[in-house]
PDB file with one MODEL, atoms N, CA, C and O in Angstrom:
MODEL        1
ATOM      1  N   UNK A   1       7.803   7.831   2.481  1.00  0.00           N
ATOM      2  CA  UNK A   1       6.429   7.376   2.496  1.00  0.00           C
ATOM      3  C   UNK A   1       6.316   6.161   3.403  1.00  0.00           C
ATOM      4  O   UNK A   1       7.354   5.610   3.770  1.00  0.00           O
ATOM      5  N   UNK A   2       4.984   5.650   3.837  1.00  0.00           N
ATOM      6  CA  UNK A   2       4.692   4.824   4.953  1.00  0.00           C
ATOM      7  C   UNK A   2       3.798   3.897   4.067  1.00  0.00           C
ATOM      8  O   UNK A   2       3.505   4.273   2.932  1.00  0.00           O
ATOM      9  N   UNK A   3       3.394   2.800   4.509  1.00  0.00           N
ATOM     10  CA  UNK A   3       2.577   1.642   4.257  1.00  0.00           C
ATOM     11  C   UNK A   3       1.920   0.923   5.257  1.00  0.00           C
ATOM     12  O   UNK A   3       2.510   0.278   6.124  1.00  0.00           O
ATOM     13  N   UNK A   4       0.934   1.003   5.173  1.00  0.00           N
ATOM     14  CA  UNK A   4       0.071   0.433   5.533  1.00  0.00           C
ATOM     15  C   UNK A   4      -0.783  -1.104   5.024  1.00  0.00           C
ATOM     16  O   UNK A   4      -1.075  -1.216   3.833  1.00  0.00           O
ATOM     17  N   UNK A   5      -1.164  -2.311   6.078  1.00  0.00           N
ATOM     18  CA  UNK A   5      -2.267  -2.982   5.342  1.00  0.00           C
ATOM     19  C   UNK A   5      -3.084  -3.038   6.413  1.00  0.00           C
ATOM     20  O   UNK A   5      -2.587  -3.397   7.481  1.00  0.00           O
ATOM     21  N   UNK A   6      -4.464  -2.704   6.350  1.00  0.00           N
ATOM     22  CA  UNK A   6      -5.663  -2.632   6.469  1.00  0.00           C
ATOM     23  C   UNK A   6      -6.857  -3.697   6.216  1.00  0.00           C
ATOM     24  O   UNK A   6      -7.514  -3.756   5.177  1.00  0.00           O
ATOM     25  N   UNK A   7      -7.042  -4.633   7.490  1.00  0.00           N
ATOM     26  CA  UNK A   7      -7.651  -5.656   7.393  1.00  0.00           C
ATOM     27  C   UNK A   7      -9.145  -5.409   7.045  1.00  0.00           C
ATOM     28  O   UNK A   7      -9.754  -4.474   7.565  1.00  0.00           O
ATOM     29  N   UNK A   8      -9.713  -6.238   6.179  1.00  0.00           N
ATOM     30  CA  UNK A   8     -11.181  -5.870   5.893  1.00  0.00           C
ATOM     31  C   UNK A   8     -12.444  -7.034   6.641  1.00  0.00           C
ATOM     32  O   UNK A   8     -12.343  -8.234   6.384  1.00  0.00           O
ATOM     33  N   UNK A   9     -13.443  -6.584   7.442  1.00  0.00           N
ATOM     34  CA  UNK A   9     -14.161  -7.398   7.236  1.00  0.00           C
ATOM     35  C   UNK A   9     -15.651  -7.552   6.806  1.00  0.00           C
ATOM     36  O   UNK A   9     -16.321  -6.710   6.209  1.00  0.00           O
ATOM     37  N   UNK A  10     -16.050  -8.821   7.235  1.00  0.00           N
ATOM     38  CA  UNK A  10     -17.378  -9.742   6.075  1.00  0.00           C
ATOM     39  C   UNK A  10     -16.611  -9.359   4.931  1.00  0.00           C
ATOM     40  O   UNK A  10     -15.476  -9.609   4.524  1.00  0.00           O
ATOM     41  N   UNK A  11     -18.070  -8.332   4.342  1.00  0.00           N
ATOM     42  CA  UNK A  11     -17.469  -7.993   2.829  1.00  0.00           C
ATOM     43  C   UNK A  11     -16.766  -7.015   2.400  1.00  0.00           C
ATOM     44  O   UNK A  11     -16.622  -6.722   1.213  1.00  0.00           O
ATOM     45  N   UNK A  12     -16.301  -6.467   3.313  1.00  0.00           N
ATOM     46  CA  UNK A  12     -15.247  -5.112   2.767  1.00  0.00           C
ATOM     47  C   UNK A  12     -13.676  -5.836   2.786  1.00  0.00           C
ATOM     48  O   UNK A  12     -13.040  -6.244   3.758  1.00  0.00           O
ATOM     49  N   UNK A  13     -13.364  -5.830   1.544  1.00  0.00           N
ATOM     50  CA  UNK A  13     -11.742  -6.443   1.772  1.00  0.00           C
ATOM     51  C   UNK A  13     -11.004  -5.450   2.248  1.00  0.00           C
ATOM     52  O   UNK A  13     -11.354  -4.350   2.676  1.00  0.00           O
ATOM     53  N   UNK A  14      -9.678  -6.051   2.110  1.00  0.00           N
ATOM     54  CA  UNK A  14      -8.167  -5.775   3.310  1.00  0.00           C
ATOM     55  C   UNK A  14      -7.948  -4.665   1.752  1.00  0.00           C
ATOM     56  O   UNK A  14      -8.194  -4.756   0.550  1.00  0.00           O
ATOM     57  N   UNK A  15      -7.446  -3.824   2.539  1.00  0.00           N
ATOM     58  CA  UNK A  15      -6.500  -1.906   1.720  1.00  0.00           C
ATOM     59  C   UNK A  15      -5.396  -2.093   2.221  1.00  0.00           C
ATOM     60  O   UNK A  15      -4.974  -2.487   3.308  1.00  0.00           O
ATOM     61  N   UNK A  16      -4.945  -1.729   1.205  1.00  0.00           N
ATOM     62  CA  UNK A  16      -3.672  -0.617   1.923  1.00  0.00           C
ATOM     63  C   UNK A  16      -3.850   0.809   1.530  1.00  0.00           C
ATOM     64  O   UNK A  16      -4.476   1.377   0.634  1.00  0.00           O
ATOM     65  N   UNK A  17      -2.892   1.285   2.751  1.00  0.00           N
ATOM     66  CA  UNK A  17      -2.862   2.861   2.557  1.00  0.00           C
ATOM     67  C   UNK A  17      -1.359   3.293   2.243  1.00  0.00           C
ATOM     68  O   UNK A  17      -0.446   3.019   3.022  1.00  0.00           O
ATOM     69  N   UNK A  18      -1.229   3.751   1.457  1.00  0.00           N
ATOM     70  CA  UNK A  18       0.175   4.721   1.410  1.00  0.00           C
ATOM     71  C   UNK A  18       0.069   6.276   1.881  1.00  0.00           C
ATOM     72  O   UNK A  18      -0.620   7.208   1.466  1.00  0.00           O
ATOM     73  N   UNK A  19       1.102   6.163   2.992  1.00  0.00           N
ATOM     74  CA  UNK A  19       0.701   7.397   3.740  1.00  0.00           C
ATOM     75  C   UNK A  19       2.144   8.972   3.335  1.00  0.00           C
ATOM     76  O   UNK A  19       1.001   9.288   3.664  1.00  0.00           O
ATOM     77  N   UNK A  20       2.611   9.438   3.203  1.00  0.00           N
ATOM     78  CA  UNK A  20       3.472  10.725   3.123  1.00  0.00           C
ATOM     79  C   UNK A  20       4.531  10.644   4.501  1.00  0.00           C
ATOM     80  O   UNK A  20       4.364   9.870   5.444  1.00  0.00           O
ATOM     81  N   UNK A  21       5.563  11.556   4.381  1.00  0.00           N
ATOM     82  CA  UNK A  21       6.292  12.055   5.411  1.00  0.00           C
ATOM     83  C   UNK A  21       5.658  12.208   6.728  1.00  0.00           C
ATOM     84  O   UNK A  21       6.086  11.674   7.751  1.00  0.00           O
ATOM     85  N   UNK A  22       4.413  13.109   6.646  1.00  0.00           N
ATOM     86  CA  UNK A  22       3.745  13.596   7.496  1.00  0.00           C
ATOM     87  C   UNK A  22       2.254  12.903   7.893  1.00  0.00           C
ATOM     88  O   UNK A  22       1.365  13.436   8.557  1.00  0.00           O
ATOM     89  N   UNK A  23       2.248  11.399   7.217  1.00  0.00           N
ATOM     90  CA  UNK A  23       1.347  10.310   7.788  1.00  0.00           C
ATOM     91  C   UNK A  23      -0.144  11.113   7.216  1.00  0.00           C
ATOM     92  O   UNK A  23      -1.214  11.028   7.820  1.00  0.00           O
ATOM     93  N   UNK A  24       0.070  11.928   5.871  1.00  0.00           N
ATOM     94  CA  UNK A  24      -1.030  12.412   5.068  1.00  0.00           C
ATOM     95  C   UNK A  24      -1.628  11.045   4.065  1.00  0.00           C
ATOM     96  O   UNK A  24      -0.691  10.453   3.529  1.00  0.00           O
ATOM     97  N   UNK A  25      -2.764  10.573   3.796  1.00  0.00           N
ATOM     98  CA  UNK A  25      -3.124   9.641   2.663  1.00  0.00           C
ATOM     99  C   UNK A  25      -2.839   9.952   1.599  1.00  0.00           C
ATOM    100  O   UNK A  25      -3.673  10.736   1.146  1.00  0.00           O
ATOM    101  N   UNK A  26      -1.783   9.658   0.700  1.00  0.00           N
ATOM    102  CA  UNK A  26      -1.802   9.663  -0.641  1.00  0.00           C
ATOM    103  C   UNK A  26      -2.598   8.928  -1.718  1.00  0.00           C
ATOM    104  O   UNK A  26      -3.157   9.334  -2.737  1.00  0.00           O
ATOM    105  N   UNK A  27      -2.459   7.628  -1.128  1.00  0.00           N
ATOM    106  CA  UNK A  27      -2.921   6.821  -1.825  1.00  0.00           C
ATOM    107  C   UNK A  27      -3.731   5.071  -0.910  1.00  0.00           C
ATOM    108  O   UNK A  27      -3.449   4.514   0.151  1.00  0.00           O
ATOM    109  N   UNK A  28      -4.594   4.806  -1.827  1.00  0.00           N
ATOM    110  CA  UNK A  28      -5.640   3.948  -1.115  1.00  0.00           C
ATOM    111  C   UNK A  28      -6.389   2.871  -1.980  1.00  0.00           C
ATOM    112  O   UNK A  28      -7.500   2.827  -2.508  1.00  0.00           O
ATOM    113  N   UNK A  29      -5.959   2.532  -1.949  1.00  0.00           N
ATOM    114  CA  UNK A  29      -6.570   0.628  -2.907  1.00  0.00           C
ATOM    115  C   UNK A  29      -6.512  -0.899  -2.376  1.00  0.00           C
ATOM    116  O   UNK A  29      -5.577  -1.353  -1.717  1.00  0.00           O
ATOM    117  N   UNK A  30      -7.436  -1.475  -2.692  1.00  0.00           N
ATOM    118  CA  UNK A  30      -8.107  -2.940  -2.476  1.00  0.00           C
ATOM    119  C   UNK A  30      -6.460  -3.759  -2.702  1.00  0.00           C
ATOM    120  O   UNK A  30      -5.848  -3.699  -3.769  1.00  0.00           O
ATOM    121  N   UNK A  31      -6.006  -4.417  -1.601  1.00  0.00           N
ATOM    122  CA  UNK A  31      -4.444  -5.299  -1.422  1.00  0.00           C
ATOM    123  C   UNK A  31      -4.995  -6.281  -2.533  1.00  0.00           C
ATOM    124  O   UNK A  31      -4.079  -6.989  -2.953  1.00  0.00           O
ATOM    125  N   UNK A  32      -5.938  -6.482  -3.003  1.00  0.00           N
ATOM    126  CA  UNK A  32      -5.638  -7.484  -3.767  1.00  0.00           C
ATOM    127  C   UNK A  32      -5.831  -7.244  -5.517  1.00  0.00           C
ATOM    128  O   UNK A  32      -5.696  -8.054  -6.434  1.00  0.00           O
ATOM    129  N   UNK A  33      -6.117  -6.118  -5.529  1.00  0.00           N
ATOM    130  CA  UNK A  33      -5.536  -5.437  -6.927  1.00  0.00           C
ATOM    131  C   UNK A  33      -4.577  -4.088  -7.081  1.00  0.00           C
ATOM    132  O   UNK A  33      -4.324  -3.321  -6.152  1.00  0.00           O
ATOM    133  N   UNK A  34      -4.144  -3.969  -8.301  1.00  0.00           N
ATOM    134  CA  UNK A  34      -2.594  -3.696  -8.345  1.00  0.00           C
ATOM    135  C   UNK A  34      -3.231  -1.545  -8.307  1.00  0.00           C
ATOM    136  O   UNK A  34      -4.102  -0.762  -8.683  1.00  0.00           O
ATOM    137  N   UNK A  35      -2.186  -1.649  -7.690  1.00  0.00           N
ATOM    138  CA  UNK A  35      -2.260   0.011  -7.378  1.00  0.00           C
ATOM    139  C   UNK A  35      -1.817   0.599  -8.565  1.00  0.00           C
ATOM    140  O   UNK A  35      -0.815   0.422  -9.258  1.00  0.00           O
ATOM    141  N   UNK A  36      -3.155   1.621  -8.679  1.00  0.00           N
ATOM    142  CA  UNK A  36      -3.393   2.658 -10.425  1.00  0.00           C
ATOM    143  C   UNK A  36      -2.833   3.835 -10.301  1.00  0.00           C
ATOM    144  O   UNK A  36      -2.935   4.343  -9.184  1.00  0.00           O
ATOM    145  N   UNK A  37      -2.094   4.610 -11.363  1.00  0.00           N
ATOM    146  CA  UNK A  37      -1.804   5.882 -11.165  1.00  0.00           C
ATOM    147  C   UNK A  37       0.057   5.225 -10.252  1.00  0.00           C
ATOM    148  O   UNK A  37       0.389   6.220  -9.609  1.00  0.00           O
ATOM    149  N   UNK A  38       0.966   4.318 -10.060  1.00  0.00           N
ATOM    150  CA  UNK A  38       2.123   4.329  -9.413  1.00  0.00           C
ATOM    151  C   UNK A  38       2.989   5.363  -9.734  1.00  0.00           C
ATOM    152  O   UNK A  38       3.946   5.567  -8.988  1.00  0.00           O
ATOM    153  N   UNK A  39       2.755   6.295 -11.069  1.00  0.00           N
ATOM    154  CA  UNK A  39       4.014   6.875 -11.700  1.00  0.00           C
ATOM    155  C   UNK A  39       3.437   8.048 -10.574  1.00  0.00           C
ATOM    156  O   UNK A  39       4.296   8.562  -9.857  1.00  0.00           O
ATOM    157  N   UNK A  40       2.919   8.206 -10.511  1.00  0.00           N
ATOM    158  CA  UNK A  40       2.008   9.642  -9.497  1.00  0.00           C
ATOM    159  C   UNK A  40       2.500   9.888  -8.187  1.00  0.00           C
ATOM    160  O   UNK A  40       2.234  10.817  -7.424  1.00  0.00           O
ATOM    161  N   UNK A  41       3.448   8.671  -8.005  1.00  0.00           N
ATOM    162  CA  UNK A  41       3.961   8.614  -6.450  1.00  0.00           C
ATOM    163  C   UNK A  41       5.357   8.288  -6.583  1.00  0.00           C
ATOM    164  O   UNK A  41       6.187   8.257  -5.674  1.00  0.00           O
ATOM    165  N   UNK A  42       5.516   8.073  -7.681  1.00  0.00           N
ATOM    166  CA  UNK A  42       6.789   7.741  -8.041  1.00  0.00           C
ATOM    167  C   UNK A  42       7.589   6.182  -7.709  1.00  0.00           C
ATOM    168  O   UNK A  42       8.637   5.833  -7.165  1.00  0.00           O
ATOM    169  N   UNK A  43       6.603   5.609  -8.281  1.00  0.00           N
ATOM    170  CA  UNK A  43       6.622   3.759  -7.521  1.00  0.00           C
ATOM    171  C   UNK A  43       6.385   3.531  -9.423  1.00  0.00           C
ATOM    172  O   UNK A  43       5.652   2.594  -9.743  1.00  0.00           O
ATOM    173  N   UNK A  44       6.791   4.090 -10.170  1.00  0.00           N
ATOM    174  CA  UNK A  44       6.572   3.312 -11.598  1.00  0.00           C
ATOM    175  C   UNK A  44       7.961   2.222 -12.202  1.00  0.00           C
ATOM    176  O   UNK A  44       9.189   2.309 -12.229  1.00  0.00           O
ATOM    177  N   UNK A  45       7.356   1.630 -12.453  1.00  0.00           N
ATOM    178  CA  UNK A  45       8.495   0.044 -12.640  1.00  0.00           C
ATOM    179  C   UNK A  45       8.884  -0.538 -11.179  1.00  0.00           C
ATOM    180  O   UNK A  45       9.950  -1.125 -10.995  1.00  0.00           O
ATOM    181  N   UNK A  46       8.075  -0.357 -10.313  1.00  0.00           N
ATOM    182  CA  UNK A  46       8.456  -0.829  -9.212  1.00  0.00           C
ATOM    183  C   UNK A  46       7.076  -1.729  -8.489  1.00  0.00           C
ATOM    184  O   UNK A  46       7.052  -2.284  -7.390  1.00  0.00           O
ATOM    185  N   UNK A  47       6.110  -1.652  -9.406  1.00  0.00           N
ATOM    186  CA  UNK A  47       5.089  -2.705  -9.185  1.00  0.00           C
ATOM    187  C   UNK A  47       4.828  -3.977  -8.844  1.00  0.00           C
ATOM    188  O   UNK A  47       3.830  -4.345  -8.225  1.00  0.00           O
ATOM    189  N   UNK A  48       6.073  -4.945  -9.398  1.00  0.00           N
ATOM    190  CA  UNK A  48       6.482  -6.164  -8.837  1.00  0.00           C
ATOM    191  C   UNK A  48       7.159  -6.280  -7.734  1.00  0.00           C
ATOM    192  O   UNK A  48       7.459  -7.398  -7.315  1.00  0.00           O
ATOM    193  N   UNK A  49       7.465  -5.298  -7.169  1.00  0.00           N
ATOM    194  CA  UNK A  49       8.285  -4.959  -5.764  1.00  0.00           C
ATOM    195  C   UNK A  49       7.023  -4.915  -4.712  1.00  0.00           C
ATOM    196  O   UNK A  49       6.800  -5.641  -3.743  1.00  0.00           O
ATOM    197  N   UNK A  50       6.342  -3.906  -5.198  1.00  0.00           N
ATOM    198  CA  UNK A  50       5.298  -3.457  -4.210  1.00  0.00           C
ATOM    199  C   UNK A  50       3.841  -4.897  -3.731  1.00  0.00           C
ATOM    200  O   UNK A  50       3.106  -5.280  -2.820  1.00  0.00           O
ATOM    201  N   UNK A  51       4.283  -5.187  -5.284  1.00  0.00           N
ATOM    202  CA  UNK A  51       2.883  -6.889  -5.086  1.00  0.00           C
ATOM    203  C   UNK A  51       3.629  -6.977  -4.069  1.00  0.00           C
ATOM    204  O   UNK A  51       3.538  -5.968  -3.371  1.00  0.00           O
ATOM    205  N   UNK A  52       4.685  -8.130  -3.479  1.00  0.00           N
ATOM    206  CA  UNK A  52       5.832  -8.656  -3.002  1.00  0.00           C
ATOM    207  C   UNK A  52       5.915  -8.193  -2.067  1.00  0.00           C
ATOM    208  O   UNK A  52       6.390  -8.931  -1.203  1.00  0.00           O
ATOM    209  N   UNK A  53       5.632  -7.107  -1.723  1.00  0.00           N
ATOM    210  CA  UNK A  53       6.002  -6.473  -0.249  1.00  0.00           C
ATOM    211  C   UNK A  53       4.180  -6.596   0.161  1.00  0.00           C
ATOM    212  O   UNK A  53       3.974  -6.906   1.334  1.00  0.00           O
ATOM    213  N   UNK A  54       3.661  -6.507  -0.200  1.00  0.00           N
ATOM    214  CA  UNK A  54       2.155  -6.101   0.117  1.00  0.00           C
ATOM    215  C   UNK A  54       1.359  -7.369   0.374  1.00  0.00           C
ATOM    216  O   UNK A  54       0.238  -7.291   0.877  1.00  0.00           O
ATOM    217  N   UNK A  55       1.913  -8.560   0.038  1.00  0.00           N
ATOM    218  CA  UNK A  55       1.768  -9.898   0.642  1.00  0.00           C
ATOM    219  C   UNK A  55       2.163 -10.328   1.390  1.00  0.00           C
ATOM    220  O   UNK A  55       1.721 -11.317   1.975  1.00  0.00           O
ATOM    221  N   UNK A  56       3.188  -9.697   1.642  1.00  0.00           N
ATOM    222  CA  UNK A  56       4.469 -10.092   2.670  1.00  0.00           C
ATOM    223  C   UNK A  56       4.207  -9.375   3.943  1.00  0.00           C
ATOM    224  O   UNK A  56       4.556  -9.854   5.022  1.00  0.00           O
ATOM    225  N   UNK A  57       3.433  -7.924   3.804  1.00  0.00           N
ATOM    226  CA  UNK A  57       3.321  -7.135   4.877  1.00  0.00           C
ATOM    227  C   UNK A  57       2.080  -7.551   6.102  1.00  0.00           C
ATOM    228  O   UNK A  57       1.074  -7.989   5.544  1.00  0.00           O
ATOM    229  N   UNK A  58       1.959  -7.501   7.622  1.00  0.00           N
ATOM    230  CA  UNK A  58       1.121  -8.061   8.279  1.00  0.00           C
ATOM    231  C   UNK A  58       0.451  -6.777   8.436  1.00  0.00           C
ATOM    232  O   UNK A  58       0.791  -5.594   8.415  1.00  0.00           O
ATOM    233  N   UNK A  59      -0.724  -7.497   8.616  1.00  0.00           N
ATOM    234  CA  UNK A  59      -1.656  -6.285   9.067  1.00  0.00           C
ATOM    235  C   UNK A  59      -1.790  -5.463  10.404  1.00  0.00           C
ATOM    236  O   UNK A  59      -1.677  -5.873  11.559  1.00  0.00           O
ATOM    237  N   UNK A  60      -2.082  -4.090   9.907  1.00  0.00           N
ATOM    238  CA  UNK A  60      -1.918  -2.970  10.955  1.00  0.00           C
ATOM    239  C   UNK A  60      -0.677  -2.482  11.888  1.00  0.00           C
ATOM    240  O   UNK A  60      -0.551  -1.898  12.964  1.00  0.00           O
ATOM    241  N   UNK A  61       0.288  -3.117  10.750  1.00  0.00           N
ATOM    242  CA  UNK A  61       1.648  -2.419  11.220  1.00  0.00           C
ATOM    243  C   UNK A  61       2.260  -1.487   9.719  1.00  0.00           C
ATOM    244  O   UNK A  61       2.655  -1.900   8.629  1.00  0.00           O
ATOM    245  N   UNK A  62       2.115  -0.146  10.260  1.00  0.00           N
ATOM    246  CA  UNK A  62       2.871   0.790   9.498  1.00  0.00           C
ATOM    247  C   UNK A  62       4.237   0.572   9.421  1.00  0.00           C
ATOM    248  O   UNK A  62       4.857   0.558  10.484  1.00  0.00           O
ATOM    249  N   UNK A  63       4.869   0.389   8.319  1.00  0.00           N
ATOM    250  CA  UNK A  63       6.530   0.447   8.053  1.00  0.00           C
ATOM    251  C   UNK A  63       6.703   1.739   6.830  1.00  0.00           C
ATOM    252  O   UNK A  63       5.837   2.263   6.128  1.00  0.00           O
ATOM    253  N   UNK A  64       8.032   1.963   6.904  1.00  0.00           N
ATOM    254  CA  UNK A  64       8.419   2.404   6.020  1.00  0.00           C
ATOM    255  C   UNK A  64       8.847   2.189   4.920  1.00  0.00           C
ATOM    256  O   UNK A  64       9.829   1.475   4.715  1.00  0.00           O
ATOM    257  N   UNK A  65       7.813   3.097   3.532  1.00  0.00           N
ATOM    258  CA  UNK A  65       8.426   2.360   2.132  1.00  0.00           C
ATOM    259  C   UNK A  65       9.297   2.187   1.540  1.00  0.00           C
ATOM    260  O   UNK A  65       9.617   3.312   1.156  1.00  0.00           O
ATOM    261  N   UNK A  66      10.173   1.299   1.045  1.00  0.00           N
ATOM    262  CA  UNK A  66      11.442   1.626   0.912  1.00  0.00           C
ATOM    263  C   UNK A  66      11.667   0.220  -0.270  1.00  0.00           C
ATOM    264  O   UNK A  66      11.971  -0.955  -0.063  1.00  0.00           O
ATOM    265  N   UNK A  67      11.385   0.912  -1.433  1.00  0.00           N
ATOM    266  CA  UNK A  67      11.814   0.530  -2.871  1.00  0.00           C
ATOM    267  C   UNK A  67      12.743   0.309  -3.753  1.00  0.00           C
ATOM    268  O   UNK A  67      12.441  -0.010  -4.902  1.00  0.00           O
TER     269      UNK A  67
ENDMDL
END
């Protein structure tokens, strides 16, 4: 899987995207609240990892997820 952060502006805040193998959207939520449904992607107990990386990550550079 891939990661994304997604700068927002005025009033639309900053996303991230979690993208698939094949750069498909899996998943898509506001960087500054905690991503719902993690067991669904298989990121469960790994939530304090992902805050941590998702603050850490600059915007509009795709990396690879790696948990």
């Amino acid at each position: 899987m891939y990661i994304i952060k997604v700068k927002g502006k005025a009033k639309i805040p900053d996303y991230i995207q979690i993208r698939d193998e094949n750069f498909v959207l899996v998943a898509y939520f506001r960087a500054d609240r905690p991503m719902k449904n993690a067991e669904k992607f298989g990121l469960e107990g790994k939530e304090d990892e992902l805050e941590k990386l998702i603050q850490e990550l600059p915007f509009g550079k795709l990396q690879k997820l790696e948990l």
